[in-house]
N, C-alpha and C positions, 0 to 999 in steps of 0.2 A: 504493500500500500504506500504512498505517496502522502506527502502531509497537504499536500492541495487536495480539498473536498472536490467529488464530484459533482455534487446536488446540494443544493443551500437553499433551505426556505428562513425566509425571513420575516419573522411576524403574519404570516399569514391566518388570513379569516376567511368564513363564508357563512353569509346570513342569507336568511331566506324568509323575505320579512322582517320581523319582531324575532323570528327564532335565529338562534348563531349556534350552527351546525359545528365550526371549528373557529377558536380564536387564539391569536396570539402561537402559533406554531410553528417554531423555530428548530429545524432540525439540518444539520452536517452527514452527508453521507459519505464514507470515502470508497477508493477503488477495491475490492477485493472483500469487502465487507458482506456478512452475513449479516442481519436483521429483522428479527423479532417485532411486531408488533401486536399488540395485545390489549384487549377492551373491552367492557359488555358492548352488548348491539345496541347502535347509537352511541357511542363513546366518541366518533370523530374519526374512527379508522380509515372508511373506505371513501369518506367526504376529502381525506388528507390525499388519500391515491389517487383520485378523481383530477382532486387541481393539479398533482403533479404532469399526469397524466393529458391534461389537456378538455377530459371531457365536465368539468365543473371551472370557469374562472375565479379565481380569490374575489371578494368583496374590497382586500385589499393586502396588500403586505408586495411581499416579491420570491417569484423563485428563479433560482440560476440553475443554470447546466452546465460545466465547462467554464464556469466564468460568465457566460453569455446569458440572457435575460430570457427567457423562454414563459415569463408571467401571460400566460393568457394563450397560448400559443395553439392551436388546433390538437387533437388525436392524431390526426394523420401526419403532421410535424412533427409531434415529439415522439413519432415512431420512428419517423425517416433519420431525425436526427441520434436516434440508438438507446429511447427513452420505451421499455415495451411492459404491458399488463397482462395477465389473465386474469380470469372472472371468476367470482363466486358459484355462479352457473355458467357451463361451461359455453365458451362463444364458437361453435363447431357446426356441421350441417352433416346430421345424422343420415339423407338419403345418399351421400356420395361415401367413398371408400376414403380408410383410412390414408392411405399416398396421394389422394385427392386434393385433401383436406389439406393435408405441410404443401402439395405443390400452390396450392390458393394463398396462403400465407407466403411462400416463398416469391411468388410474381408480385402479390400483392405490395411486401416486405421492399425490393429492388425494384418495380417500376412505377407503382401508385398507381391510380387511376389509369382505366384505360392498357393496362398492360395485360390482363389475361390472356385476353387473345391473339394478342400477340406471338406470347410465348407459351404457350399453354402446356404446346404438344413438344415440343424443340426435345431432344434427346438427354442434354447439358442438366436443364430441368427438371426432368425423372433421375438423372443422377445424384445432382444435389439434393430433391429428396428422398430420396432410400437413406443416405450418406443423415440425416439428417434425424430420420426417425432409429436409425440405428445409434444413433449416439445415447436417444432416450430407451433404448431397447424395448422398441416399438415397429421393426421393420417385420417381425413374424408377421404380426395384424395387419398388413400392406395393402395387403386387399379384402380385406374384411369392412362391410358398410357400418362406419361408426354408429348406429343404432342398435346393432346388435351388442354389442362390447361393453363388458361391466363397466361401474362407475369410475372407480379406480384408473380405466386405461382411459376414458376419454377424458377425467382430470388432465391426466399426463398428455397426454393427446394436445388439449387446451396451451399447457405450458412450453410444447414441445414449439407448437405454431409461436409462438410469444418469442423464443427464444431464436429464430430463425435470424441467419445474417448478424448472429455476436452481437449481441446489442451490450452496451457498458452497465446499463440498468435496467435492473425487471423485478418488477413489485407483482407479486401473487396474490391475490386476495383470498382467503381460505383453500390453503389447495387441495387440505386433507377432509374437508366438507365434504358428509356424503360416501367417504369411502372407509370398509369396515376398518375395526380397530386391529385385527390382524394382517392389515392390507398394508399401514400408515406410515410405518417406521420402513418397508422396503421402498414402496413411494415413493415417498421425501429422499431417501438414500439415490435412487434411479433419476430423480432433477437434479439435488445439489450437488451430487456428483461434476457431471457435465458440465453444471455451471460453473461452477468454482472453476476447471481445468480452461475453462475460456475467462478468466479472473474479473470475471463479471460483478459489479453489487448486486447483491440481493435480497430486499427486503420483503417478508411474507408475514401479511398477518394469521393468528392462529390461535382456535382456545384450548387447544389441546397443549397444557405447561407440558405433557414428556418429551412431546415431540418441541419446543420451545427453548426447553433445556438441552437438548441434543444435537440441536441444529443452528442454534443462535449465538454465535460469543457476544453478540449485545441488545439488548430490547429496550423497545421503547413503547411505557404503558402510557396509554390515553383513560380520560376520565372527562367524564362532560364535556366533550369539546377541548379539554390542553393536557396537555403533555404534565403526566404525574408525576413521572420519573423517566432518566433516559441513562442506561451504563451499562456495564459488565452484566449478562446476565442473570448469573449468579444474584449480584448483589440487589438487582432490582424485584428480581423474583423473592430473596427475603424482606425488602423496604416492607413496614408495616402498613403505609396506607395502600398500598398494591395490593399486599394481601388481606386487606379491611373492603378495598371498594373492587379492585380486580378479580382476583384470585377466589374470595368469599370466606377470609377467617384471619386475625393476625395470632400470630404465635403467642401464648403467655407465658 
C-alpha cells in the first residue's frame, strides 16, 4: 500500500428531504486495503456506496478518486474510471448463460454504450471471458443459464462481472446475503482471493462478524447515518458502543 489514499470522502451527506440518510462521512481508503463495513439496515451503508458509486449525488461534502474530484460523477464514469459495485440482489440476467453474462460486463466494462455489438461475437472476447470466470472458478458453469444456478454462484457471478478489466476499487454490498452458512467462508475465500492478487481495494459490507473478522484487517461501523468507529478490526469489533448499537451487546 502506498500512503496516498485512493478514495477520500470528505464530509459527505445525503438528505432526502427532512431525513439525512448519511452525514458528515469522512473516510480514506488506500490501495490494497480490505474493508469491513458494518450496520443495522438503515445505518448509512449502502447510501455511502451509492454516492461513491455515482448512482446517489452527496447533498454535499466531496469525494476524490486518484486525487481527482469524481463528486457527483455518473455510474457509468466511475466505472470506466476503475471505481466498480455489486448489488445486494444480484444485477445478472438469469435467461442468458453464465459466459454471456462476464462477456456483457466485459464489452460493456471497455466500450460503454453502444459496444455490444460490436464486439459481441469477436473471438479475443470469449477468450477474455472464460480467462475471467476462471479466475472466480466459475468457468465449469460457462454454459449453464444463470437461472438455474444456486445463490451462492450467481452472488459470485455478480462480483465476478464487477470485477472485470482490474478495477483499483470494488465495494460489494452484502455478498454473502442469501447464501447458506456452509457456503460463506469458501465464497468470500473464491472473491478475495482474486482480488487481492490484482491489489485491488476492497470494501464489503457485511452482518455476518465471522466472516468480518476473517476477511477485514479494518472496519468501519456506521450508526445512524456516521461513522461510529473506523480501525483495526479487531479493535473496533471490541469498541463498546459497536457492540451496544452494532453488534447487539457490550461486554461486562
Amino acid at each position: 500500500m502506498t500512503n496516498e489514499p485512493l478514495l477520500v470522502t470528505d464530509n459527505i451527506e445525503k438528505r432526502f428531504g427532512g431525513v439525512v440518510a448519511a452525514q458528515e462521512i469522512s473516510i480514506s481508503l488506500f490501495r490494497g486495503e480490505t474493508v469491513a463495513v458494518i450496520g443495522s439496515n438503515g445505518a448509512g451503508k449502502t447510501t455511502f456506496v451509492n454516492m461513491v458509486t455515482g448512482y446517489l449525488k452527496p447533498s454535499s461534502g466531496q469525494i476524490l478518486f486518484k486525487g481527482r474530484d469524481i463528486t457527483g460523477m455518473s455510474p457509468q464514469d466511475t466505472a470506466r474510471i476503475g471505481i466498480r459495485r455489486s448489488f445486494q440482489i444480484s444485477q445478472i440476467f438469469p435467461q442468458l448463460t453464465v459466459l454471456e453474462n462476464i462477456m456483457i460486463a466485459d464489452i460493456a466494462a471497455l466500450e460503454g454504450k453502444g459496444g455490444l455489438s460490436a464486439r459481441a461475437i469477436k473471438s479475443d472476447r470469449i477468450h477474455a471471458a472464460h480467462a475471467s470466470l476462471a479466475r472466480f472458478d466459475l468457468d465449469k458453469f460457462a454454459t449453464s443459464d444463470v437461472g438455474t444456478l444456486p445463490q451462492g454462484v450467481k452472488k459470485k457471478l455478480d462480483i465476478a462481472m464487477a470485477a472485470i478489466d482490474d478495477p483499483a476499487l470494488i465495494l460489494l454490498d452484502e455478498p454473502t446475503s442469501g447464501v447458506s452458512v456452509d457456503e460463506k467462508i469458501s465464497m468470500m475465500e473464491s472473491v478475495i482471493e482474486p482480488l487481492k492478487g490484482d491489489d485491488a481495494t476492497v470494501m464489503f459490507i457485511e452482518h455476518d462478524m465471522d466472516i468480518v473478522t476473517r476477511f477485514a484487517e479494518r472496519t468501519v461501523a456506521f450508526y445512524e447515518g456516521t461513522i461510529l468507529a473506523d480501525g483495526p478490526t479487531a479493535d473496533v469489533l471490541k469498541n463498546n458502543k459497536v457492540r451496544e448499537y452494532v453488534i447487539g451487546g457490550v461486554h461486562a
